[in-house]
C-alpha positions as CSV (number, residue, x, y, z in Angstrom):
1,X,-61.5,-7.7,18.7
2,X,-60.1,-11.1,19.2
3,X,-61.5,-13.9,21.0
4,X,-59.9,-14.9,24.0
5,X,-58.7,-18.5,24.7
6,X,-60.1,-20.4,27.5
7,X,-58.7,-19.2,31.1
8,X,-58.8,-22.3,33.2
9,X,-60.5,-24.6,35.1
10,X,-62.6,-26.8,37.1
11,X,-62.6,-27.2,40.7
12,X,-61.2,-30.3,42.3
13,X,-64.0,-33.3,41.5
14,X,-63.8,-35.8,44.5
15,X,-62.5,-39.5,44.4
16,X,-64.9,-41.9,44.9
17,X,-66.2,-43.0,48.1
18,X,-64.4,-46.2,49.8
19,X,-66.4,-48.4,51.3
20,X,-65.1,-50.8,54.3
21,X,-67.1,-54.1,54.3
22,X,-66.9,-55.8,57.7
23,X,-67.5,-59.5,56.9
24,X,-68.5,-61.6,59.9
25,X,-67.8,-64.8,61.8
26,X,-70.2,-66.9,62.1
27,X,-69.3,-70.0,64.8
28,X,-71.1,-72.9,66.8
29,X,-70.4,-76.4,67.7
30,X,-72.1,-79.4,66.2
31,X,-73.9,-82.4,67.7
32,X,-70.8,-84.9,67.4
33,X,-68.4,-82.8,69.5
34,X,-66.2,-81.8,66.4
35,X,-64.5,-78.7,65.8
36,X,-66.6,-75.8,65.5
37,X,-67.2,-74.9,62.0
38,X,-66.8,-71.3,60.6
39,X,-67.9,-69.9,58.1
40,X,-67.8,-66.7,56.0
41,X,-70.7,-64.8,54.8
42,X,-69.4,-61.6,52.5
43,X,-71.9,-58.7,52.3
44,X,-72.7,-57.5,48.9
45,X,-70.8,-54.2,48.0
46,X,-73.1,-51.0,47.6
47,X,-73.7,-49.2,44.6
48,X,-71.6,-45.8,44.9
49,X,-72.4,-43.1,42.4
50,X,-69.2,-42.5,40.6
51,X,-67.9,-39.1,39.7
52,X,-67.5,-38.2,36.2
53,X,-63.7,-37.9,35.0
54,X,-61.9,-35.0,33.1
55,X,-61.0,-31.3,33.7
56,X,-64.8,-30.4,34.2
57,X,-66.4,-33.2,36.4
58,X,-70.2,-33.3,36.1
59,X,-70.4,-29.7,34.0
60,X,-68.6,-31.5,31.2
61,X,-72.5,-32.0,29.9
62,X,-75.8,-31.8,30.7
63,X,-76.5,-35.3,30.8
64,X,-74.5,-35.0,33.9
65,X,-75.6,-31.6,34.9
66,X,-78.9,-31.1,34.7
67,X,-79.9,-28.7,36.5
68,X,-80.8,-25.2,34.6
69,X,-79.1,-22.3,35.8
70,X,-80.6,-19.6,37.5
71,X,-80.3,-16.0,37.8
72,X,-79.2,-15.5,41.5
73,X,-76.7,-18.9,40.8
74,X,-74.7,-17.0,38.7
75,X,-75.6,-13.3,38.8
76,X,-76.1,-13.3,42.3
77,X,-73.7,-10.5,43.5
78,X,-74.5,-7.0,42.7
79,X,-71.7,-5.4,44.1
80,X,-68.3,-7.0,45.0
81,X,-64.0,-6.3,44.3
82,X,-61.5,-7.9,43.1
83,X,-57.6,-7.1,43.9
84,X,-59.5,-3.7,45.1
85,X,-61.2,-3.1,41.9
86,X,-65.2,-2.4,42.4
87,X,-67.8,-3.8,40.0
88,X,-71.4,-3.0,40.1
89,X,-74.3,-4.9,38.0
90,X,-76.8,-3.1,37.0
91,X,-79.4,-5.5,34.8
92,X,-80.2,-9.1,34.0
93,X,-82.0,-11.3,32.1
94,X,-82.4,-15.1,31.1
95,X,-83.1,-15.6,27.4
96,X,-84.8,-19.5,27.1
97,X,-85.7,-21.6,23.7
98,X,-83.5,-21.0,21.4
99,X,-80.9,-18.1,22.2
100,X,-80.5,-16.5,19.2
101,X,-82.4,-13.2,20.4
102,X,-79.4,-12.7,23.1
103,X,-76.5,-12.8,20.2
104,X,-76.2,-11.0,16.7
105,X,-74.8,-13.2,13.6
106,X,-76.3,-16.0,11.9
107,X,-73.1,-17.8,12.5
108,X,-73.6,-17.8,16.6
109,X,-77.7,-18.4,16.0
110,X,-76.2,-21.6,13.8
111,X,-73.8,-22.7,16.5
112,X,-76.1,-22.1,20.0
113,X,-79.3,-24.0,17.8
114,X,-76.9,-26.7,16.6
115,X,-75.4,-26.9,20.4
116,X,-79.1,-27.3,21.7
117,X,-78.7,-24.1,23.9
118,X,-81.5,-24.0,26.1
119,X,-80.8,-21.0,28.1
120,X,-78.9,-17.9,28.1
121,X,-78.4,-15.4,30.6
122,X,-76.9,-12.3,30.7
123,X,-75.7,-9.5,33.1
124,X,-74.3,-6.1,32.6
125,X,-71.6,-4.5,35.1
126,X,-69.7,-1.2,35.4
127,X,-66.1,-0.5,37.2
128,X,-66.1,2.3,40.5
129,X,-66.1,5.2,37.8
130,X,-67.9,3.9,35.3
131,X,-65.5,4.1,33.0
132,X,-65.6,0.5,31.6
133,X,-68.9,-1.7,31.1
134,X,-69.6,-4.9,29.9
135,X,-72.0,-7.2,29.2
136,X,-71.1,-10.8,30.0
137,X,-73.5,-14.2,28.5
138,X,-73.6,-17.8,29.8
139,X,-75.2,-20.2,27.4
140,X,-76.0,-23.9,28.7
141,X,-75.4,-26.2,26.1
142,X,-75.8,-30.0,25.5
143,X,-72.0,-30.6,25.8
144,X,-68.2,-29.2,25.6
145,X,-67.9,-29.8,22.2
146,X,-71.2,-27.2,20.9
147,X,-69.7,-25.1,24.0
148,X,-66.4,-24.8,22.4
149,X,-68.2,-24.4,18.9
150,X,-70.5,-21.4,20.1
151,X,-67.1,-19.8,21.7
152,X,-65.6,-20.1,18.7
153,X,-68.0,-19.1,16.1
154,X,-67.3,-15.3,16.4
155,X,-63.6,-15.8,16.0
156,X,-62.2,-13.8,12.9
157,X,-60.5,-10.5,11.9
158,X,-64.2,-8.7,10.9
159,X,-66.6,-9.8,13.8
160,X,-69.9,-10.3,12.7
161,X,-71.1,-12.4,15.2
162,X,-71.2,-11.6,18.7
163,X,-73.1,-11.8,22.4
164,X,-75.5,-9.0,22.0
165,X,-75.0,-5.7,24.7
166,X,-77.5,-5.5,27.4
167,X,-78.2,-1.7,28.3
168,X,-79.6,-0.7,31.7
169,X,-81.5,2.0,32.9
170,X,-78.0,3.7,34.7
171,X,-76.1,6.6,33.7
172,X,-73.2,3.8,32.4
173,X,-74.4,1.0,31.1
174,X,-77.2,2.1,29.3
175,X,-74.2,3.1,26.8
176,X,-73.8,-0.6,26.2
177,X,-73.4,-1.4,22.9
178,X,-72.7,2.4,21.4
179,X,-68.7,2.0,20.6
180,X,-66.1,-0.1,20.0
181,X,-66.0,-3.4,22.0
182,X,-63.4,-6.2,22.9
183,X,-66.0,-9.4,22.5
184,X,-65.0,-13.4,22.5
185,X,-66.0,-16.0,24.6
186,X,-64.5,-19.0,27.2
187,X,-66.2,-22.2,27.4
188,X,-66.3,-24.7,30.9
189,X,-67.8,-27.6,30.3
190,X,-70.9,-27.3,28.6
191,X,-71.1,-23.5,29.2
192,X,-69.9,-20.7,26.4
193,X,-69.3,-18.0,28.6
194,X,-69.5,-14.9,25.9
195,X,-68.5,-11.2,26.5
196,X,-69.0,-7.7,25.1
197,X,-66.6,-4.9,27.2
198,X,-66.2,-1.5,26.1
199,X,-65.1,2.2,27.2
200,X,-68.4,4.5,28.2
201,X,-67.2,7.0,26.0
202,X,-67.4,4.1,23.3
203,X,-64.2,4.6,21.5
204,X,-62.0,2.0,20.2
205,X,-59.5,0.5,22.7
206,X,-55.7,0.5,22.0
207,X,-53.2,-2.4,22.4
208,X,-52.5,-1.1,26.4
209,X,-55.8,-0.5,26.6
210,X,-57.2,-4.2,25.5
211,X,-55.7,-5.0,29.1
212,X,-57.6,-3.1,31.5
213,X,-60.9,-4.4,29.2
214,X,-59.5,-8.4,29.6
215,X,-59.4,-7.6,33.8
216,X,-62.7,-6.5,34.0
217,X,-63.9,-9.4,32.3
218,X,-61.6,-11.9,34.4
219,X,-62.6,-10.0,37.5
220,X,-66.2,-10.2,37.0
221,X,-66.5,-13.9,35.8
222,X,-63.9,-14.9,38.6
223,X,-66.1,-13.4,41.2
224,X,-69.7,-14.5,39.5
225,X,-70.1,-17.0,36.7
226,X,-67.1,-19.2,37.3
227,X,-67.9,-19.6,40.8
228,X,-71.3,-21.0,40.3
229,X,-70.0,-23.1,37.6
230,X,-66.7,-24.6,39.2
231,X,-69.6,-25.7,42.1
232,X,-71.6,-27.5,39.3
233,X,-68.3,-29.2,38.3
234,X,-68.0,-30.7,41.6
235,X,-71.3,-31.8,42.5
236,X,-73.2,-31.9,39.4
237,X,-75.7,-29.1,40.3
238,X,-76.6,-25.8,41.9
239,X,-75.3,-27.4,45.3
C-alpha cells in the first residue's frame, strides 16, 4: 500500500517571555545647595530561554528535545474512542540501539541507522469487534530531515520495507502480520511515526476499504502518539 503523507501539526509553541525592567530614581541634594542631581541606573536584562521557531518547536530535533520517550508517554491509554469508535491496545514494546529489529527491509535498517534512531516503540491495537488491527511505530531520530527519510524509505509500488507487526497474546491481534496490510509512515519533528493496519481475516483491502484502515490509524495516533508529541513540541520534553 501507499505511504501516507504527513497529517499535520504541532501545537501552538509560545512567544517568548517579556520582561518589564523598572529602572530607578536615584535623588539627593549636595553640599552647595544646588539642584538635586538624578541619576539613572538601568538594570541588566535577564537571560530568557528562547523558544525554538518552525511548525514543530523544540521536537523539530533532539538537540532540542532530549528527553527519550517512554512507554506510558506515548502508549499510555489502553482503551479510549474517537468520534465513538473504541480502540483497545493489547501489547508494547520499546526497541533501543539501533532499530532495525522493529522494521523489515534493508532500506529502513539504512535509513533509521543513518538517522541515528535511538529508540523505537511500538504498540498494537484492535477496533470494538476486532475486525481491524494495527500495529503503530515511533522512532526518535536525530532530526526532521532522517525523520522524513525513514518515513519515506518504504515508499514504492512493491513494498519491501516496512514497520514490522507486533502480535499479542489476544484472540485479534495475535493475527498481526498474517494478511495484506496498508503500511507508510508520518514524521513530526524528529519522530517517523510508521504503521502496519490490516483486516483480522488478513485479506487485501479494496479502494473503499483503504478508508476505514486510514481512520483507525488517525484515530489511534490522534488519541496516543501525537498527543505526547505535540506536548514535546511545546515544551521541549515529556512535560
Amino acid at each position: 500500500m501507499g505511504s501516507p503523507a504527513r497529517r499535520r501539526f504541532a501545537g501552538a509553541v509560545p512567544a517568548g517571555l517579556v520582561a518589564t525592567l523598572v529602572i530607578g530614581l536615584v535623588t539627593g541634594c549636595s553640599d552647595d545647595g544646588g539642584a538635586p542631581a538624578a541619576t539613572t541606573s538601568a538594570a541588566p536584562k535577564p537571560s530568557l530561554p528562547v523558544a525554538p521557531g518552525g511548525t514543530f518547536g523544540y521536537a523539530a530535533s533532539r538537540e532540542t528535545d532530549p528527553d527519550p520517550l517512554t512507554l506510558n508517554e506515548i502508549f499510555g491509554r489502553s482503551r479510549f474512542k474517537s468520534n465513538g469508535r473504541s480502540y483497545k491496545m493489547t501489547v508494547r514494546e520499546m526497541e533501543k540501539k539501533d532499530c532495525k529489529d522493529a522494521v523489515t527491509g534493508e532500506k529502513l535498517q539504512k535509513a533509521l541507522k543513518a538517522a541515528g534512531c535511538n529508540q523505537l516503540a511500538r504498540a498494537s491495537f484492535h477496533d470494538a469487534k476486532g475486525t481491524v488491527i494495527g500495529t503503530v511505530g515511533v522512532a526518535n531520530l536525530k532530526t526532521s530531515k532522517g525523520a522524513k527519510s525513514v518515513a519515506g524509505a518504504g515508499a514504492g509500488k512493491e513494498r519491501k520495507d516496512y514497520l514490522k507487526p507486533l502480535a499479542g497474546d489476544d484472540d485479534h491481534t495475535k493475527e498481526l502480520g498474517d494478511g495484506e496490510a496498508y503500511a507508510g509512515g508520518w514524521t513530526h519533528g524528529h519522530y517517523a511515526i510508521l504503521l502496519w493496519f490490516q483486516f483480522k481475516d488478513g485479506h487485501a483491502p479494496k479502494k473503499a476499504e483503504l478508508k476505514r484502515l486510514y481512520q483507525a490509524a488517525v484515530d489511534i495516533t490522534d488519541a496516543t502518539v501525537f498527543t505526547a508529541l505535540d506536548t514535546r513540541s511545546v515544551r521541549g520534553g515529556r512535560g
